[in-house]
PDB file with SEQRES, HELIX, SHEET and CRYST1 records, atoms N, CA, C and O in Angstrom:
SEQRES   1 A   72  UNK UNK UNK UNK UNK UNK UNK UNK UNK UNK UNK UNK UNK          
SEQRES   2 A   72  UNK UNK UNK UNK UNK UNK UNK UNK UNK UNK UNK UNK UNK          
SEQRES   3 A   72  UNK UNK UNK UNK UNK UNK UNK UNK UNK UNK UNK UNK UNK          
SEQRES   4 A   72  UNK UNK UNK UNK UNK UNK UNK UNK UNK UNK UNK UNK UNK          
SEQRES   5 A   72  UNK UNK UNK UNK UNK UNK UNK UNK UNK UNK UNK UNK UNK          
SEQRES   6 A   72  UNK UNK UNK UNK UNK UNK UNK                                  
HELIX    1 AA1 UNK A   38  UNK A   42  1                                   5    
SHEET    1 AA1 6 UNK A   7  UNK A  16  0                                        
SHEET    2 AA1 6 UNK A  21  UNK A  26 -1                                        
SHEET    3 AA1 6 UNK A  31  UNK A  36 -1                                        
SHEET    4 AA1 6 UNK A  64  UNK A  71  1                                        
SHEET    5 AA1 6 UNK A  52  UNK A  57 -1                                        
SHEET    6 AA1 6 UNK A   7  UNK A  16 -1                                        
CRYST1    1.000    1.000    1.000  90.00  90.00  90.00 P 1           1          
ATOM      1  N   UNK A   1      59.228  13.394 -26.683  1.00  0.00           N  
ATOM      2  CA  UNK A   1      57.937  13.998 -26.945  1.00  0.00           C  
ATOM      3  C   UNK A   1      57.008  12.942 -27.537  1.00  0.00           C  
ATOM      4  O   UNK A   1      57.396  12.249 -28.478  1.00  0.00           O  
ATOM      5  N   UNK A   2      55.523  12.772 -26.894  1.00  0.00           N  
ATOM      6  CA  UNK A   2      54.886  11.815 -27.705  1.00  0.00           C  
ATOM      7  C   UNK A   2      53.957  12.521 -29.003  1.00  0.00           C  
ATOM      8  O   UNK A   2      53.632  13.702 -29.122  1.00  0.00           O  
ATOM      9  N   UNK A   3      53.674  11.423 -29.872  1.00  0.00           N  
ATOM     10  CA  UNK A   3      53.050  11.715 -30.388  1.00  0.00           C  
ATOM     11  C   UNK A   3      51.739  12.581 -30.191  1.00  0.00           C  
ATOM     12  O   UNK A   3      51.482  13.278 -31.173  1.00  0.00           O  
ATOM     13  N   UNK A   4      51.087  12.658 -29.410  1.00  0.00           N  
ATOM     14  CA  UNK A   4      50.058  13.814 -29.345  1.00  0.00           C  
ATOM     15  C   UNK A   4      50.425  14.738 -28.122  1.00  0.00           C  
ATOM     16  O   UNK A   4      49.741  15.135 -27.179  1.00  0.00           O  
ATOM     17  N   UNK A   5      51.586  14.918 -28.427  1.00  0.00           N  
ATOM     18  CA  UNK A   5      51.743  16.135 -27.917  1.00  0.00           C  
ATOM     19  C   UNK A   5      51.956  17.731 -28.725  1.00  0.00           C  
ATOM     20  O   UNK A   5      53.086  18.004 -29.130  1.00  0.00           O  
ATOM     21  N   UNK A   6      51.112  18.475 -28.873  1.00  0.00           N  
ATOM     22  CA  UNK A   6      51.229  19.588 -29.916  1.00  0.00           C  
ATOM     23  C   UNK A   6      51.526  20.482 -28.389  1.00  0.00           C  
ATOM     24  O   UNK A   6      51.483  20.274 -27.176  1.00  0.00           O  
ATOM     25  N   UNK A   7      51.966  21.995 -29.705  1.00  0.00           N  
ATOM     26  CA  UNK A   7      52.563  23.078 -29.041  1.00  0.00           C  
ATOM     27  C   UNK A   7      51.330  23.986 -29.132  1.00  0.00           C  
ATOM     28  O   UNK A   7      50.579  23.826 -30.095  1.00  0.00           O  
ATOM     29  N   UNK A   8      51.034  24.992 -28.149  1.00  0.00           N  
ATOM     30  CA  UNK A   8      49.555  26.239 -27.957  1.00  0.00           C  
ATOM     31  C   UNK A   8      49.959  26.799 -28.209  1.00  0.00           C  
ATOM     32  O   UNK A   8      50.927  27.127 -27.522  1.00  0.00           O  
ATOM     33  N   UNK A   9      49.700  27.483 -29.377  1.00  0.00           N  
ATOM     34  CA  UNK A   9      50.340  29.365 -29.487  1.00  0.00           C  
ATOM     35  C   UNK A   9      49.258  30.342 -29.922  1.00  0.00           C  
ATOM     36  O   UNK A   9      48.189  30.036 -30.451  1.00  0.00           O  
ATOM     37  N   UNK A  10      49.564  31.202 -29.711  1.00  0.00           N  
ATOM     38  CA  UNK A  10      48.038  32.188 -29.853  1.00  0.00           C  
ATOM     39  C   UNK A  10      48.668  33.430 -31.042  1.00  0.00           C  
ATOM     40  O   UNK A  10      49.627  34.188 -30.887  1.00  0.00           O  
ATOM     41  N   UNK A  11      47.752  33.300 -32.218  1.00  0.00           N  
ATOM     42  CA  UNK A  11      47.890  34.670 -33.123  1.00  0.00           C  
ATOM     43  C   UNK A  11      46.980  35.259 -33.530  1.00  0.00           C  
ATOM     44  O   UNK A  11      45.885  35.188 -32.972  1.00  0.00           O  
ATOM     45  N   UNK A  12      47.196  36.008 -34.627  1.00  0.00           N  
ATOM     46  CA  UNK A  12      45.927  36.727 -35.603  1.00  0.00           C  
ATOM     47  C   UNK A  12      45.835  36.284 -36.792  1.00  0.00           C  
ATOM     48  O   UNK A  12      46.859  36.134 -37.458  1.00  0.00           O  
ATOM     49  N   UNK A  13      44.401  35.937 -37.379  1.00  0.00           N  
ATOM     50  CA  UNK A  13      44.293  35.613 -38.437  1.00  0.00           C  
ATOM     51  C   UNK A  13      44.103  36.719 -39.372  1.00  0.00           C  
ATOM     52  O   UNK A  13      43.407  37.718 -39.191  1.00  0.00           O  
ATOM     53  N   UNK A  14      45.079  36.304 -40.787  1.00  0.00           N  
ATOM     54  CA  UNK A  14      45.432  37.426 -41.475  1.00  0.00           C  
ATOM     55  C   UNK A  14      44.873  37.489 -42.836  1.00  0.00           C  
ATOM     56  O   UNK A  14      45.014  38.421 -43.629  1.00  0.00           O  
ATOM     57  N   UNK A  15      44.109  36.204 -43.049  1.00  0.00           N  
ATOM     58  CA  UNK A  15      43.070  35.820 -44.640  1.00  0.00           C  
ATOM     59  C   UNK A  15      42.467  34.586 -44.216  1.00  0.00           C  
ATOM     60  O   UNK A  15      42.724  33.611 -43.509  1.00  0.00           O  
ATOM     61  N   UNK A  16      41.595  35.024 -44.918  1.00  0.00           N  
ATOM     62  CA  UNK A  16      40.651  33.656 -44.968  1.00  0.00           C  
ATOM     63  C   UNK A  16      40.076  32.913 -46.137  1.00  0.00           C  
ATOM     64  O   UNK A  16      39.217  33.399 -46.873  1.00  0.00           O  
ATOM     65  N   UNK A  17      40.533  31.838 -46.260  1.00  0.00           N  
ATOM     66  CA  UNK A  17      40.536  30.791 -47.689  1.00  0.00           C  
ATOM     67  C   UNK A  17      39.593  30.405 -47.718  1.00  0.00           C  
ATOM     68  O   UNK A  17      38.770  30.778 -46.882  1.00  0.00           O  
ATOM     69  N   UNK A  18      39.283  29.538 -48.627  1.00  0.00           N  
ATOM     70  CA  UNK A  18      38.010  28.269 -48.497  1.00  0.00           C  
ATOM     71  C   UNK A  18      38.244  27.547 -47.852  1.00  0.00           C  
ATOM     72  O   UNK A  18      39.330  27.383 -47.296  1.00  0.00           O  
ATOM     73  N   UNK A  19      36.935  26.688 -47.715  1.00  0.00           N  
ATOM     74  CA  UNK A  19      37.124  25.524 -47.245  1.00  0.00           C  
ATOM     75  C   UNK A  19      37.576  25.366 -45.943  1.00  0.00           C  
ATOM     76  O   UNK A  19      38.191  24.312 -45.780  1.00  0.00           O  
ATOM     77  N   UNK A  20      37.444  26.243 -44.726  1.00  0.00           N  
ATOM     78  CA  UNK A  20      37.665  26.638 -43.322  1.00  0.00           C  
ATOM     79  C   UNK A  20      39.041  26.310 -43.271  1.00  0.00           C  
ATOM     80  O   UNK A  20      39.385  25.281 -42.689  1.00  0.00           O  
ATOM     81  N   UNK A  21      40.252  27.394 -44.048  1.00  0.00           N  
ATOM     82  CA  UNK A  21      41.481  27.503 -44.130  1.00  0.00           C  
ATOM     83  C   UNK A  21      41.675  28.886 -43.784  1.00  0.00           C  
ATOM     84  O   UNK A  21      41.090  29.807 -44.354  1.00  0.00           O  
ATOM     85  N   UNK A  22      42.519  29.026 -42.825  1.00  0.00           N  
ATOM     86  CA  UNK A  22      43.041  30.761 -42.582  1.00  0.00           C  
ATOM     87  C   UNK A  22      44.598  30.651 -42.806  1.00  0.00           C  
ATOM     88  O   UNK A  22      45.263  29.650 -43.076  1.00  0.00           O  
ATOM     89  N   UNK A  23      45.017  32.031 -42.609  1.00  0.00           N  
ATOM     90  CA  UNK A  23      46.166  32.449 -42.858  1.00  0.00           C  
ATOM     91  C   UNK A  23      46.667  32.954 -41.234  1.00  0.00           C  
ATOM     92  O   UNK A  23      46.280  34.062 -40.862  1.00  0.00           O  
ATOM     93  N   UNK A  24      47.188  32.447 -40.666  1.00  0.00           N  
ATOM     94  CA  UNK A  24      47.806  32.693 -39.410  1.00  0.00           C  
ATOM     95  C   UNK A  24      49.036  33.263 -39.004  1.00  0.00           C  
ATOM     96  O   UNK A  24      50.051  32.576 -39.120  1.00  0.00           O  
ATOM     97  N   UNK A  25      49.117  34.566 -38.484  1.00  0.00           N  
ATOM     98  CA  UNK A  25      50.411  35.023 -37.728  1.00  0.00           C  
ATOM     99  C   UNK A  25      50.694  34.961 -36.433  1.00  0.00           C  
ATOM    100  O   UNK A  25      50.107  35.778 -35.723  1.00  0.00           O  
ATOM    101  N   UNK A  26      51.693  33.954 -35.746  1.00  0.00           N  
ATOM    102  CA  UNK A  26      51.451  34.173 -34.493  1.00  0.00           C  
ATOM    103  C   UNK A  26      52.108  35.087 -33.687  1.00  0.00           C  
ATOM    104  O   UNK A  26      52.922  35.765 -34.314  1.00  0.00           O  
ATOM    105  N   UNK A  27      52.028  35.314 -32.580  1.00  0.00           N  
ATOM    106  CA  UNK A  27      52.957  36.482 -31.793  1.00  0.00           C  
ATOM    107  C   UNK A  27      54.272  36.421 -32.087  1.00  0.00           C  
ATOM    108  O   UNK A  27      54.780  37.364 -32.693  1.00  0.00           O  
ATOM    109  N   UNK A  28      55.031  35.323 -31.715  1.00  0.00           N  
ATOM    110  CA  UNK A  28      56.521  35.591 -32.470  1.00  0.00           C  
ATOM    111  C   UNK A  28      57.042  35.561 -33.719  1.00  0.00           C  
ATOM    112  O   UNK A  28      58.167  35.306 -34.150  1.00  0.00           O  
ATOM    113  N   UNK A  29      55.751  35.950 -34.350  1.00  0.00           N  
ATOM    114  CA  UNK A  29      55.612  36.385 -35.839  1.00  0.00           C  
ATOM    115  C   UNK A  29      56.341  35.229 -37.458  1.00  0.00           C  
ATOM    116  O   UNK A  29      56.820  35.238 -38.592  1.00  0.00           O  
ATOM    117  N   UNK A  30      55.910  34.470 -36.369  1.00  0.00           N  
ATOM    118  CA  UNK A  30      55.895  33.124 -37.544  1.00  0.00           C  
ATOM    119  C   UNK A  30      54.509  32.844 -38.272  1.00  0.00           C  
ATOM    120  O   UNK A  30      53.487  32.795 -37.587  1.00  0.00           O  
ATOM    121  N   UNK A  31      54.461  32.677 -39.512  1.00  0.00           N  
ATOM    122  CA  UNK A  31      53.107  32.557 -40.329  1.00  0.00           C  
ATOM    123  C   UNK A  31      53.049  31.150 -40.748  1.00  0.00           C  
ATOM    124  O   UNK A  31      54.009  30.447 -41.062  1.00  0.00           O  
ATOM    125  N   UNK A  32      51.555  30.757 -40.706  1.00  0.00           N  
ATOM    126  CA  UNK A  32      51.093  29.448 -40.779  1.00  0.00           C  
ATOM    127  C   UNK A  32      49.707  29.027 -41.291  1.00  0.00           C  
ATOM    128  O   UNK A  32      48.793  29.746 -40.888  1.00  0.00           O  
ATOM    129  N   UNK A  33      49.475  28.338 -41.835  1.00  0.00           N  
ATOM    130  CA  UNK A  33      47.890  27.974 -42.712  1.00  0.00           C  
ATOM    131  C   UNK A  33      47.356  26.932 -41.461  1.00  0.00           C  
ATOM    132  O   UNK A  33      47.801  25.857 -41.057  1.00  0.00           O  
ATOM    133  N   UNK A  34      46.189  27.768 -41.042  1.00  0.00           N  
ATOM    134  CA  UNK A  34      45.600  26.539 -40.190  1.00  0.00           C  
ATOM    135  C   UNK A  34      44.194  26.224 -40.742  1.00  0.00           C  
ATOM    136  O   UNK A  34      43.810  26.547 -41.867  1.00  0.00           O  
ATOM    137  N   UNK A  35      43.480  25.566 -39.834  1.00  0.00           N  
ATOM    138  CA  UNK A  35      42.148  24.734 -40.225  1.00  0.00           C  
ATOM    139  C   UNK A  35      41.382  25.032 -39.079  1.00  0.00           C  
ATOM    140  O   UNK A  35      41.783  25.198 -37.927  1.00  0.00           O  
ATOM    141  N   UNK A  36      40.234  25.082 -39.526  1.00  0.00           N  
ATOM    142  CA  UNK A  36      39.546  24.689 -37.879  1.00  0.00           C  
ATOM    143  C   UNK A  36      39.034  23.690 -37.213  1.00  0.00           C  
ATOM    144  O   UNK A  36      38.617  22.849 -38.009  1.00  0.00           O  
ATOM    145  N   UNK A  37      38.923  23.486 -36.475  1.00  0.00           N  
ATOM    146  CA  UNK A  37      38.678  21.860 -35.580  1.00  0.00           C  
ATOM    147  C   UNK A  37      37.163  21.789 -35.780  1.00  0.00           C  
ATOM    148  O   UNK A  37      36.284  22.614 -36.026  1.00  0.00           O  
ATOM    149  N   UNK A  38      37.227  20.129 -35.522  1.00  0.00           N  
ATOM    150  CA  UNK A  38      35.675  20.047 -35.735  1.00  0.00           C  
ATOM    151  C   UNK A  38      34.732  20.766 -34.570  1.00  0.00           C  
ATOM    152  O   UNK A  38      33.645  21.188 -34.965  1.00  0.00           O  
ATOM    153  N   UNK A  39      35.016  20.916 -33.360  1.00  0.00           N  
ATOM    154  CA  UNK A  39      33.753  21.047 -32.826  1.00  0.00           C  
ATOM    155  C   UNK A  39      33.657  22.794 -33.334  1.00  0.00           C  
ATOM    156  O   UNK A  39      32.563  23.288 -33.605  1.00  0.00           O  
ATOM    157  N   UNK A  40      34.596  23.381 -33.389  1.00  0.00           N  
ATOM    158  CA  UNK A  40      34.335  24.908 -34.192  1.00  0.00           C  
ATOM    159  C   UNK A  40      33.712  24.553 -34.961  1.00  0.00           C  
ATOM    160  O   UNK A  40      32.583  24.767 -34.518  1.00  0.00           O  
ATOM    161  N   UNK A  41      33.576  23.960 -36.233  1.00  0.00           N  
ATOM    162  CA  UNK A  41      32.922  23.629 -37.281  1.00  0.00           C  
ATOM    163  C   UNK A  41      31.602  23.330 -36.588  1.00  0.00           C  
ATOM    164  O   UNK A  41      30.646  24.106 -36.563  1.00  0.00           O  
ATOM    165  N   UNK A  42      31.647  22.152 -36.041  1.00  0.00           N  
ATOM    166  CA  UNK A  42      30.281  21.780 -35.290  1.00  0.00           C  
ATOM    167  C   UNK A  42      28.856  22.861 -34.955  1.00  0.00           C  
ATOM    168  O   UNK A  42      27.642  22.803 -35.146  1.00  0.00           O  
ATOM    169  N   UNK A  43      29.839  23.840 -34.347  1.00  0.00           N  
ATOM    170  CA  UNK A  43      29.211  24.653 -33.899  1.00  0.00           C  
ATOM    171  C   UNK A  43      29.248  26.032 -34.432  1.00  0.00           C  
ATOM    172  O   UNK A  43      29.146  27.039 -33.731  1.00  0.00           O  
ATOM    173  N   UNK A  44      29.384  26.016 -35.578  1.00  0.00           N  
ATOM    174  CA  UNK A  44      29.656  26.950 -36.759  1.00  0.00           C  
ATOM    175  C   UNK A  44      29.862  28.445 -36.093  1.00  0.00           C  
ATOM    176  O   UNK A  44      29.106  29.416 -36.116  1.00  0.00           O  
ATOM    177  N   UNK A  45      31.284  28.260 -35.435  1.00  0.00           N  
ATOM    178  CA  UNK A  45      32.099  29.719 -35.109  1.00  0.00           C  
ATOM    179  C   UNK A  45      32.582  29.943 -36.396  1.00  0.00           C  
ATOM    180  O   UNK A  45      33.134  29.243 -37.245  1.00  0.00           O  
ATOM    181  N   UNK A  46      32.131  31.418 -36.293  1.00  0.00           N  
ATOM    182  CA  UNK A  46      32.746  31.934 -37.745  1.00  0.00           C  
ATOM    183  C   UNK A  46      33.974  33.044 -37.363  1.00  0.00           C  
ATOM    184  O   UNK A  46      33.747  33.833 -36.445  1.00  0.00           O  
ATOM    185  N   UNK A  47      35.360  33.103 -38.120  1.00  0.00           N  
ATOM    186  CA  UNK A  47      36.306  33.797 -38.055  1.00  0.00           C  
ATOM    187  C   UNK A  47      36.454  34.721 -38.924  1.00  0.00           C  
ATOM    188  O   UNK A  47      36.328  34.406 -40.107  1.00  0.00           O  
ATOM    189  N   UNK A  48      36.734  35.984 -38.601  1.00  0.00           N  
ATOM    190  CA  UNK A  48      37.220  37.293 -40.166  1.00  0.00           C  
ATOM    191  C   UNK A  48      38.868  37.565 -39.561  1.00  0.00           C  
ATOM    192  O   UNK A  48      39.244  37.470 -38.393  1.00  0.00           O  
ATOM    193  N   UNK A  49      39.366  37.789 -40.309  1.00  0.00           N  
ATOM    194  CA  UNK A  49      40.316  38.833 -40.593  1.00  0.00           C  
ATOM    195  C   UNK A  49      40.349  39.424 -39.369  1.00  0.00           C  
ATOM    196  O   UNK A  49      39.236  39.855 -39.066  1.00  0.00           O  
ATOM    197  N   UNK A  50      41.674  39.727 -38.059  1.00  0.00           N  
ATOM    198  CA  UNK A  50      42.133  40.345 -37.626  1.00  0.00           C  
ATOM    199  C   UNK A  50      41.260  39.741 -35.877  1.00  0.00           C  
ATOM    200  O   UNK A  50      41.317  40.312 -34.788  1.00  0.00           O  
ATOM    201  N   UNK A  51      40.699  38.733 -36.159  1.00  0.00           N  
ATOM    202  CA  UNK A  51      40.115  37.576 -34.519  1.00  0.00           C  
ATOM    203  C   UNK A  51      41.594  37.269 -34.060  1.00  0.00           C  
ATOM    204  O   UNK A  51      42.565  37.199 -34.814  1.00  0.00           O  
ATOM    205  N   UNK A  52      41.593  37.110 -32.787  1.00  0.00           N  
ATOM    206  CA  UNK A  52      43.019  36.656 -32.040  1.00  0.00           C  
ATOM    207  C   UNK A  52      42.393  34.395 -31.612  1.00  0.00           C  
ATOM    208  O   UNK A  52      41.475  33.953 -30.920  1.00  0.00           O  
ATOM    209  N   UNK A  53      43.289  33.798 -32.311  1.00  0.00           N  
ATOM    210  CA  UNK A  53      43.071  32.547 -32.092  1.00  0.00           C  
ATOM    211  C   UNK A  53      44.122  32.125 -31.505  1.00  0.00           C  
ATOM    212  O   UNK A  53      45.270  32.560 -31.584  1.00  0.00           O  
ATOM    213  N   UNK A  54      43.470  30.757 -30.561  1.00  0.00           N  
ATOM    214  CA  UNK A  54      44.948  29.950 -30.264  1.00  0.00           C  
ATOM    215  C   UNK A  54      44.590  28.719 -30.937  1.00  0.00           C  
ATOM    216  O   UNK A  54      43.551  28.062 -31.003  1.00  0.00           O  
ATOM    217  N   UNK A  55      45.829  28.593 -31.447  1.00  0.00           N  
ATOM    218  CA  UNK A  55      46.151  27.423 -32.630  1.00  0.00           C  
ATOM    219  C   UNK A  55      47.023  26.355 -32.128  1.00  0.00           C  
ATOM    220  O   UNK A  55      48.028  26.478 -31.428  1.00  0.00           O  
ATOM    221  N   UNK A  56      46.404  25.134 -32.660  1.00  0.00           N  
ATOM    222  CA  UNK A  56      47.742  23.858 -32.128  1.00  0.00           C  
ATOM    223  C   UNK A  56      48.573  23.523 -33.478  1.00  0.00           C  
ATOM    224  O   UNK A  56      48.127  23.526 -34.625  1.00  0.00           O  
ATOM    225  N   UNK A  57      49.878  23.236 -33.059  1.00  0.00           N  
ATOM    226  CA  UNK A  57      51.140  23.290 -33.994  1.00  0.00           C  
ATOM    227  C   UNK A  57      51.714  21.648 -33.288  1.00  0.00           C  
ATOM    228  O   UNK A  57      52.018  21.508 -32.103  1.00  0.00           O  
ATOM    229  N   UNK A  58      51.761  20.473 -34.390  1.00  0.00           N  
ATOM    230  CA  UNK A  58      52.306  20.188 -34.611  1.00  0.00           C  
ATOM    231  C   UNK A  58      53.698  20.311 -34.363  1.00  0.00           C  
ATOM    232  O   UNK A  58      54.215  21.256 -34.959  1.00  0.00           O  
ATOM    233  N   UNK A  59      54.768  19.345 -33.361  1.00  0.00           N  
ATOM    234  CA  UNK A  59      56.044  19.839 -33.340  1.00  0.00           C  
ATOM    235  C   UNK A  59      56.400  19.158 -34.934  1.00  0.00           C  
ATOM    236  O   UNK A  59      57.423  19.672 -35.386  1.00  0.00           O  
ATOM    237  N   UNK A  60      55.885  18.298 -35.710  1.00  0.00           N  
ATOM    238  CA  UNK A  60      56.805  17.979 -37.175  1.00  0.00           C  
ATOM    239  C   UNK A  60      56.478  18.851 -38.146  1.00  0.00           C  
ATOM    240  O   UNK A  60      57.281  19.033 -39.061  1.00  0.00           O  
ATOM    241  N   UNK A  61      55.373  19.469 -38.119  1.00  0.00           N  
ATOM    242  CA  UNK A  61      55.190  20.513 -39.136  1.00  0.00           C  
ATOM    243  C   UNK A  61      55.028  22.048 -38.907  1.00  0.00           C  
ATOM    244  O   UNK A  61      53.900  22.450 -39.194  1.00  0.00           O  
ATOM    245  N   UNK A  62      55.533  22.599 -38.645  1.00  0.00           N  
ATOM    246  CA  UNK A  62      55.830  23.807 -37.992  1.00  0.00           C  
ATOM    247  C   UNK A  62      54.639  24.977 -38.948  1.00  0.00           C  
ATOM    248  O   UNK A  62      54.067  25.823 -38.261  1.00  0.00           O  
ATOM    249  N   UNK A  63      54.384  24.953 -40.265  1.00  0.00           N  
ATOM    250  CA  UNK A  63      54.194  26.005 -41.199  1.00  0.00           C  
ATOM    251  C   UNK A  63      52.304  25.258 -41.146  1.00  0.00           C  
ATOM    252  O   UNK A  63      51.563  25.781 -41.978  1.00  0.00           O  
ATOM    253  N   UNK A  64      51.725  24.279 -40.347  1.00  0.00           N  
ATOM    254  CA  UNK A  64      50.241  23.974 -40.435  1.00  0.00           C  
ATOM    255  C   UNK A  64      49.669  24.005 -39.358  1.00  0.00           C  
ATOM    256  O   UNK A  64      50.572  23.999 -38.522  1.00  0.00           O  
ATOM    257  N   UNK A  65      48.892  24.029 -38.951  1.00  0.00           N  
ATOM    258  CA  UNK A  65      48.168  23.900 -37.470  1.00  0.00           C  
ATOM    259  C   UNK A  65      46.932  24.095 -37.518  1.00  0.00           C  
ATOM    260  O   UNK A  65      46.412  24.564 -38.530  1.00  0.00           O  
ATOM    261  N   UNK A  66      46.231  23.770 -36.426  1.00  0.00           N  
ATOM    262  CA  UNK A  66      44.848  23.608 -36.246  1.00  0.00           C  
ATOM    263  C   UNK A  66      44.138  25.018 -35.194  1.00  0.00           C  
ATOM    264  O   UNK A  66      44.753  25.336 -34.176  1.00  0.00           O  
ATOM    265  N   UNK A  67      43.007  25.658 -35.530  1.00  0.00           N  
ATOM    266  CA  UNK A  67      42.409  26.466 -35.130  1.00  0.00           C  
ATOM    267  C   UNK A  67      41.390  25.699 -33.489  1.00  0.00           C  
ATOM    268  O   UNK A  67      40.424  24.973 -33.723  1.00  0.00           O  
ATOM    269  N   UNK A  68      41.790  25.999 -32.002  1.00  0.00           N  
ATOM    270  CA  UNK A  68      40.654  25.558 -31.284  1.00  0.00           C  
ATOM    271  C   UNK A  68      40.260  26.312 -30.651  1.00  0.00           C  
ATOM    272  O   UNK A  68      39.479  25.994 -29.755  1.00  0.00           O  
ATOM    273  N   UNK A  69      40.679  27.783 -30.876  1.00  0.00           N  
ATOM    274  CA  UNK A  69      39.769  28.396 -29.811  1.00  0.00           C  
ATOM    275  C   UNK A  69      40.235  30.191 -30.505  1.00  0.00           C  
ATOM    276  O   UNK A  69      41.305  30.743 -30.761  1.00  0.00           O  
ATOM    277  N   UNK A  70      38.868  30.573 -30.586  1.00  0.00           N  
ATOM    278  CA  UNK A  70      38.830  32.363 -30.908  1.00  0.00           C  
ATOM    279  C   UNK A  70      38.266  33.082 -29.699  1.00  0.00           C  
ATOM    280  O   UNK A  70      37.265  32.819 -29.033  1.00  0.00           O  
ATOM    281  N   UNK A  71      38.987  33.868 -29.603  1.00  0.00           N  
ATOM    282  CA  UNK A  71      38.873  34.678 -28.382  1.00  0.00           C  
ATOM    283  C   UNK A  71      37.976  35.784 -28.582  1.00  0.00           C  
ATOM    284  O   UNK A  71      38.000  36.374 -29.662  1.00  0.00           O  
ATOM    285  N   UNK A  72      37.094  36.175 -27.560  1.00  0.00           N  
ATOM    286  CA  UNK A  72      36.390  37.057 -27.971  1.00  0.00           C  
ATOM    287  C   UNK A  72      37.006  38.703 -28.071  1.00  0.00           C  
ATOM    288  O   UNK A  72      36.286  39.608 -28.492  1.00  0.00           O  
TER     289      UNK A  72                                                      
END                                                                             
């Protein structure tokens, strides 16, 4: 596996922190703190409580990941 290779998984966000930090559950019901990517930021998509996202995971850190896409 190379280094930029991350895993896609799609969940629900279940809180929302500061500092563009959520609380993530994904479908096979593993929970995870993600972030959101810059061009989300860029383009100031805003997320609440209970949006369906797909998140990139890191294969070395399993419990962090990154927010790139909210579904409408």
């Amino acid at each position: 596996m190379a280094a930029e290779d991350k895993i896609e998984m799609e969940g629900e966000v279940l809180e929302a922190f500061p500092s563009g930090m959520f609380s993530v559950v994904l479908d096979n019901g593993h929970e995870l703190i993600a972030y959101t990517a810059g061009k989300m930021r860029r383009h100031r998509i805003r997320m609440a409580p209970g949006d369906r996202v797909k998140v990139e995971v890191s294969a070395y850190d399993l419990n962090r990941g990154r927010i790139v896409y909210r579904h409408r």
